[in-house]
C-alpha positions as CSV (number, residue, x, y, z in Angstrom):
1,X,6.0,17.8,-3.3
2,X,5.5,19.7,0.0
3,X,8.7,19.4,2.4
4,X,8.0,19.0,6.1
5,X,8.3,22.6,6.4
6,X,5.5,24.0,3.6
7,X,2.0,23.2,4.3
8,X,-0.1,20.6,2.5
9,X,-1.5,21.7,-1.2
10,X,-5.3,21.9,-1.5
11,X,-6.4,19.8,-4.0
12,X,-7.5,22.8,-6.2
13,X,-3.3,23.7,-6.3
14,X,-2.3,20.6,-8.0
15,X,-1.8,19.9,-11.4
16,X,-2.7,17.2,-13.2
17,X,-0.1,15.0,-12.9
18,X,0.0,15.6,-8.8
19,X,-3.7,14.8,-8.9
20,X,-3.9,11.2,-11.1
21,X,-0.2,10.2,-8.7
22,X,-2.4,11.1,-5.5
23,X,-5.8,9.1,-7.3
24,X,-3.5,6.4,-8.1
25,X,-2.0,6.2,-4.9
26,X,-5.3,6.4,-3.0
27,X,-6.5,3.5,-4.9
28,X,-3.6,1.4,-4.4
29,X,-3.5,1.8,-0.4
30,X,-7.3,1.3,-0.2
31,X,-7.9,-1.8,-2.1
32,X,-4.2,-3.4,-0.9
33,X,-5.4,-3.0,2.1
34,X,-8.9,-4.4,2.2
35,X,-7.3,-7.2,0.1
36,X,-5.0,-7.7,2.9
37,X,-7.0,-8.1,5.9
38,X,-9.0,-10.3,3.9
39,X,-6.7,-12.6,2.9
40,X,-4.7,-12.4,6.5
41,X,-7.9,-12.9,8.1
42,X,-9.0,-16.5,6.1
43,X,-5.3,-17.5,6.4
44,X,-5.7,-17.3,10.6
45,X,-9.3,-18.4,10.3
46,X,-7.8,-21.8,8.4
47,X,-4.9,-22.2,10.1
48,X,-2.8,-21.3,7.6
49,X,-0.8,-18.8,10.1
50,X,-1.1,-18.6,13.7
51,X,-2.6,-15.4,15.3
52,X,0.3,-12.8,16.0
53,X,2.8,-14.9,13.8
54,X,5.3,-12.4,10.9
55,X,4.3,-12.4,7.7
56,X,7.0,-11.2,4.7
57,X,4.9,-9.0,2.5
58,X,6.6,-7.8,-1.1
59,X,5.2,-4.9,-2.9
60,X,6.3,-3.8,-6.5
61,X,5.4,-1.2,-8.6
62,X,6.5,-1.4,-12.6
63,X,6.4,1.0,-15.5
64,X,7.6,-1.0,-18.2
65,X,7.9,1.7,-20.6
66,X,10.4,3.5,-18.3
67,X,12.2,0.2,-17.1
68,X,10.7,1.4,-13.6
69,X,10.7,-1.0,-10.6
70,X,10.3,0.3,-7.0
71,X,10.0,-2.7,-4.3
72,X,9.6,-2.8,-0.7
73,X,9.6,-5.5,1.5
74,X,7.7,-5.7,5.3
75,X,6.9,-7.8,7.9
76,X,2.9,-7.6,8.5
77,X,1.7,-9.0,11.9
78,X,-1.6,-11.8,11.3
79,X,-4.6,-11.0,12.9
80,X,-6.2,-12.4,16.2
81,X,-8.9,-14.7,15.4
């Protein structure tokens, strides 16, 4: 992994395991976020949550055959109608 220091590797310079973390990762931030503002979206559209209000948001990853569990926890802003 590239400190702040080195320069980005092009995609050709990665090895396999750097490329399926980065696939992986992609995925995950694309389709959690369309699921997001989906889901925040219909909760202010039926008043579920008001417009503006804080929302605690829990995200875990688990590899169970490594007994790996990462969490983190954030506060997500809804949506104006």
């Amino acid at each position: 992994m590239p400190t702040s220091d080195q320069p980005k590797k092009d995609l050709s310079e990665m090895n396999a395991s750097e490329l399926s973390m980065r696939k992986f990762l992609k995925a995950l931030g694309v389709t959690t976020h369309k699921k997001l503002e989906a889901t925040l979206n219909e909760a202010v559209k039926s008043g579920k949550v008001t417009s503006g209000s804080q929302i605690t948001i829990t995200a875990k990853i688990v590899i169970e055959e490594f007994d790996f569990n990462h969490e983190i926890e954030a506060q997500l802003t809804a949506p104006e109608r």
